[in-house]
C-alpha positions in Angstrom: -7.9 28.1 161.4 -9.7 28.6 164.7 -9.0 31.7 167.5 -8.4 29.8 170.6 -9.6 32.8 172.5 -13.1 33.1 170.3 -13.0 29.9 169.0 -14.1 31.8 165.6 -12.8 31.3 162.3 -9.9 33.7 162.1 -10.3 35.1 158.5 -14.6 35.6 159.4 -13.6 37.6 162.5 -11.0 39.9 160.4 -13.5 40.1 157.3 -16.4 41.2 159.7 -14.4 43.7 160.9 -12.9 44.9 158.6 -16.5 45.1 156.3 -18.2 46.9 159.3 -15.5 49.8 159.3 -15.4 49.8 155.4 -19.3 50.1 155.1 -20.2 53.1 157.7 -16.3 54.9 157.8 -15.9 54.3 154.0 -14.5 51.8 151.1 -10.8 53.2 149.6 -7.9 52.1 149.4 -6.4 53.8 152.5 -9.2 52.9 154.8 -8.3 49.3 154.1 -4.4 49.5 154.8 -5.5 51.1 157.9 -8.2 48.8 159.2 -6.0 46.1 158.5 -2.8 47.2 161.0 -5.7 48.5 163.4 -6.9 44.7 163.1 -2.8 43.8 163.4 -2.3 45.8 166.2 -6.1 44.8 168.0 -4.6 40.9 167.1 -1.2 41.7 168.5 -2.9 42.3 172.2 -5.5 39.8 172.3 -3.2 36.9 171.0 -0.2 38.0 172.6 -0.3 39.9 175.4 1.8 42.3 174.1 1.0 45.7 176.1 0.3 49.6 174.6 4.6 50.6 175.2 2.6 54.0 177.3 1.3 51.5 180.0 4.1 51.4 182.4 3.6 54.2 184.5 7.7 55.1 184.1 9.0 54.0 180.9 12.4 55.4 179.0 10.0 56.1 175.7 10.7 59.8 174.0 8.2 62.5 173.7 7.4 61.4 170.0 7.0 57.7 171.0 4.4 59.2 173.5 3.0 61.3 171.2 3.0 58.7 168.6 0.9 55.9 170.8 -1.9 58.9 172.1 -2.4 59.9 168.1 -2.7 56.3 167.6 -5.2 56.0 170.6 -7.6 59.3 169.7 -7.6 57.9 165.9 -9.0 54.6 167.2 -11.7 56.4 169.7 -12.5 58.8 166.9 -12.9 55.5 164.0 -14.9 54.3 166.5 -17.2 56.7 167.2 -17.7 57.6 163.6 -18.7 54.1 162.7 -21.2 53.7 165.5 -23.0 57.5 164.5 -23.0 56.2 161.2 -24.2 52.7 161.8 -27.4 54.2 164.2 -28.0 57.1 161.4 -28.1 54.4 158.9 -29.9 52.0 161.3 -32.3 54.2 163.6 
């Protein structure tokens, strides 16, 4: 199966992913779950369109809806971040 976007194998994209965050964040169980619905969600944009629900300027969500997508935005910022100190300390 083929990413029409990428044109990629699907599973290699997932895999590289998903081996990059386990090697410099680290390997346990819970790290997995949680690269694999950050790779879900990630997916769920790029293949679909499907927008962050925060986007629309006014929108009917409650406070913990809000609250819910920003923790869900400074998680990924701070995964990321963490990964690429530890990749370039690992890798100078």
């Amino acid at each position: 199966l083929t990413c029409e976007k990428c044109n990629q194998p699907q599973y290699k994209v997932s895999e590289k992913y998903r081996n990059y965050l386990l090697k410099y964040i680290g390997d346990n169980a819970n790290n997995k779950k949680k690269f694999n619905a950050l790779y879900k969600f990630r997916s769920s944009i790029i293949h679909t369109g499907q927008k962050l629900k925060t986007e629309n300027l006014y929108n009917d969500l409650t406070r913990e809806e809000k609250n819910k997508e920003f923790l869900n935005h400074v998680e990924i910022l701070q995964l990321s971040r963490l990964s690429v100190v530890n990749w370039l300390t690992i890798n100078p």
